[in-house]
N, C-alpha and C positions, 0 to 999 in steps of 0.2 A: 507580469500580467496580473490582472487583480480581477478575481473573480467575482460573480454576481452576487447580492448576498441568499440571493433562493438559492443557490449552487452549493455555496458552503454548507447550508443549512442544510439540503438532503445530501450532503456528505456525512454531517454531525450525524442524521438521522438513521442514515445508514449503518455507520460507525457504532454507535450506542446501541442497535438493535444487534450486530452481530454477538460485540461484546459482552452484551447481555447471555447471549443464547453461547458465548464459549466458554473457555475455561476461564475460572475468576481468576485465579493466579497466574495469571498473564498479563504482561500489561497490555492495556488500552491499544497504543499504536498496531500491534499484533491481528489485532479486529481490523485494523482498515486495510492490512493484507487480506484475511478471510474476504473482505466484501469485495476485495480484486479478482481474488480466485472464482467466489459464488455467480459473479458478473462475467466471464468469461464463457460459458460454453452458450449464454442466450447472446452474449454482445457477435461472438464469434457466427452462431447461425447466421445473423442480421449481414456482416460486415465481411464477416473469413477470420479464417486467424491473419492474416498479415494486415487487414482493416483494422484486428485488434491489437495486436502487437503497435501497430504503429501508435494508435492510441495511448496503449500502455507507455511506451517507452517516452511520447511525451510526457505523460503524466509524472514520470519517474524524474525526467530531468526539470519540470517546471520542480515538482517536489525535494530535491538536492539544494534548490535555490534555501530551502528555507530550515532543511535538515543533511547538512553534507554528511553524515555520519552516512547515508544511506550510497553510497557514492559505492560499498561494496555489494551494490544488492543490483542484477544485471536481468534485462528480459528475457525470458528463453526461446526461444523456435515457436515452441507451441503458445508462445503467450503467456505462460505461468511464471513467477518470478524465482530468479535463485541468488545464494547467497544469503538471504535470512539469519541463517545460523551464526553466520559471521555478524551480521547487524547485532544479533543477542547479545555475543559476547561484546560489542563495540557498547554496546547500550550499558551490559553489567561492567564493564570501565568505567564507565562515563561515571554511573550511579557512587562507584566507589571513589571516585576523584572529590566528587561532592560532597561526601558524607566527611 
């Protein structure tokens, strides 16, 4: 599925604003969890949490397509994502394989 490009764009915007406002020594990707979680308790009044969850976990499988590392990262009940911890460590692999 190939997204709009206004859609990307206030993805980037989004993205770059949280990462801005978090920790600098984190990387980047880590920010566009932050703005899943910050979007969650308004998407959730709008929809429910199972409105959002469903949401989410498209989101999470369109996202696999294009980053499978993420493939250990699962939606939870409430909508907020787990498994992170494990993405870190798959990411500080990753980094070390490359270097």
């Amino acid at each position: 599925m190939i997204l709009p490009p206004q859609t990307r764009d206030l993805a980037r915007r989004l993205i770059a604003h949280q990462g801005a406002a978090g920790n600098t020594s984190e990387p980047m990707e880590f920010a566009a969890f932050r703005v899943c979680d910050t979007l969650r308790r308004p998407v959730c009044a709008l929809a429910g949490v199972p409105g959002f969850r469903s949401l989410h976990s498209r989101d999470l499988a369109l996202a696999r397509a294009e980053a499978p590392c993420l493939s250990a990262v699962q939606v939870a009940a409430d909508g907020s994502l787990q498994g992170l911890g494990e993405l870190g460590r798959q990411m500080d692999k990753d980094q070390v394989r490359e270097e």
